[in-house]
N, C-alpha and C positions, 0 to 999 in steps of 0.2 A: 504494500500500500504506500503510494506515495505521501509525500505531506497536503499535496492540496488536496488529494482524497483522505484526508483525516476527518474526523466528526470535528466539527464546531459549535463552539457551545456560545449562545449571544445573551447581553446583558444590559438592560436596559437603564441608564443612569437621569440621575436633572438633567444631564447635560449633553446626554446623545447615549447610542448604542456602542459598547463593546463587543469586539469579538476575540475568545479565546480558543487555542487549538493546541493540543501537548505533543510537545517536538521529544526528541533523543535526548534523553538525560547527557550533562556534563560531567568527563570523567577526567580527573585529575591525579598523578600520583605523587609522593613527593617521599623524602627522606628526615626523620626528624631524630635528633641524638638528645638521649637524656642526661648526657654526663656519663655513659658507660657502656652503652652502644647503639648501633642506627637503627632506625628501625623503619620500612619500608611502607606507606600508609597510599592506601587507593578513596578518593574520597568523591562518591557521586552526590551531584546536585541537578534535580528535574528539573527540566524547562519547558515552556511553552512561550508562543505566538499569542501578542494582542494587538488587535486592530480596530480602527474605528469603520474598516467596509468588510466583508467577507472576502476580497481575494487577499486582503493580507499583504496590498498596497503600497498602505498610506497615502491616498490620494483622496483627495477633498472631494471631489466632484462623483467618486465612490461612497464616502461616507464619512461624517465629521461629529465631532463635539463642539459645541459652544461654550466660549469660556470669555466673558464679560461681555457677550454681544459679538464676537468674533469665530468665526469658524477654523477649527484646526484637523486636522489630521492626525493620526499616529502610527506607528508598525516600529514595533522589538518585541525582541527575544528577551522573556525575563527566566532566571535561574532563579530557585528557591533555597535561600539560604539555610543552613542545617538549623533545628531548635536551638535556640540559645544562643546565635550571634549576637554582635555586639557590634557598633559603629565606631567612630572615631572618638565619640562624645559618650562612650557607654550606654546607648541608646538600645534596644533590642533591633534586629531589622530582618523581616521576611520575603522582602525580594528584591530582587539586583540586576538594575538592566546590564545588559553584555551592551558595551558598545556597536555600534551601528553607522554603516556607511550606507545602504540602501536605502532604509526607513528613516525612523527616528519621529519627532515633532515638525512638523510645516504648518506652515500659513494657509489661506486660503490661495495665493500665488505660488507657491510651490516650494516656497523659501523654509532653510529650515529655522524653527525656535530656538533661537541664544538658551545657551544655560543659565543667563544672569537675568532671563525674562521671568515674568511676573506668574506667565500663560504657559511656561514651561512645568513647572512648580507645580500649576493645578491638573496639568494634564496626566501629569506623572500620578497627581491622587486620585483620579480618574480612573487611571488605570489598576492601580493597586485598591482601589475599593472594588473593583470587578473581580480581580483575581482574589482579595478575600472573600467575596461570594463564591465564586466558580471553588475556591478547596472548601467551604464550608460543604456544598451541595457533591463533589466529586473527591473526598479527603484520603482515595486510595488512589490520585491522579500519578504520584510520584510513579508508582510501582509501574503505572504503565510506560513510563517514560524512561524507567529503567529497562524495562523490555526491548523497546525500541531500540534503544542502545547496544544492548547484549543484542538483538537481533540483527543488527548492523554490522557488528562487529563479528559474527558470526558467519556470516553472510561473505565478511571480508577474507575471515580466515578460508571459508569452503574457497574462495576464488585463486587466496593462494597458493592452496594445497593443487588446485588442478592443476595450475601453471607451470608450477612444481614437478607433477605426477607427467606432465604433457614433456618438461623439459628431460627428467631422469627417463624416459622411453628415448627421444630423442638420441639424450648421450648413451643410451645403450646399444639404439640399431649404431650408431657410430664407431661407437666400442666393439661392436659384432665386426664392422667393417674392415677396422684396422686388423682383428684379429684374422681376421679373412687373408690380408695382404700379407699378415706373418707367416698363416700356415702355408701358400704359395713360395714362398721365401726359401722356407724350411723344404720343403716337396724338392 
């Protein structure tokens, strides 16, 4: 199933429709020393698509939120941070946009929203009052987005096992070949 054949699930705000759709979990590995030895930590965080149209856009003229009398746009990818993060201010925090070159925040001209804008701010609580809906009504969302993952990644491995299995045949009729030319050698 591709991602635009995902289910989408829409969410109706003051301020316009959302739409949320759960992508391949974020997989991360890293190395952490306690003072006596390493230790190798793999650390998944789900994610999903939210947009203010269903293709998942960000294009105004697909679908917008109103945020002071003005029409905006959206499309990112949010990760969901593990229970019990913390921000820079000790704050708790449950989602975290990944940076965005495609989507992101636009104007009704197609420009995108400053970070230091006013409309950027509420867009962003826009969004994360949808996504705390969408995991109140769907709260085993992650699991599926870990599957996606693992099934991707699974997917990847079968490809390059065949490639693999395609290439050791290969050096084998090859291997047959030489040995061919040895035993003429020897004859």
């Amino acid at each position: 199933m591709t991602v635009e054949q995902r289910e989408k699930y829409e969410y109706e705000t003051a301020d316009g429709r959302i739409f949320v759709r759960i992508l391949a979990a974020e997989r991360k590995t890293y190395t952490t020393y306690s003072g006596v030895k390493s230790e190798k930590v793999e650390e998944l965080r789900g994610r999903v698509q939210v947009a203010t149209d269903a293709e998942f856009e960000g294009r105004v003229s697909h679908g917008f939120v109103k945020v002071r009398g003005r029409k905006y746009a959206t499309e990112h990818t949010v990760a969901r941070f593990r229970p019990g993060a913390l921000d820079h201010l000790g704050q708790p925090r449950k989602w975290d946009r990944e940076p965005t070159w495609r989507g992101g925040a636009r104007n009704e001209l197609g420009r995108s929203v400053s970070y230091e804008a006013k409309a950027y701010d509420a867009i962003r609580e826009i969004e994360f009052e949808a996504l705390d809906r969408f995991e109140k009504e769907y709260p085993d969302w992650a699991r599926e987005s870990y599957r996606l993952l693992f099934e991707r990644e699974r997917s990847s491995k079968e490809r390059e096992a065949k490639r693999l299995r395609q290439e050791a045949t290969t050096a084998d009729r090859k291997a047959r070949e030489w040995q061919k030319r040895i035993n003429e050698l020897a004859a």
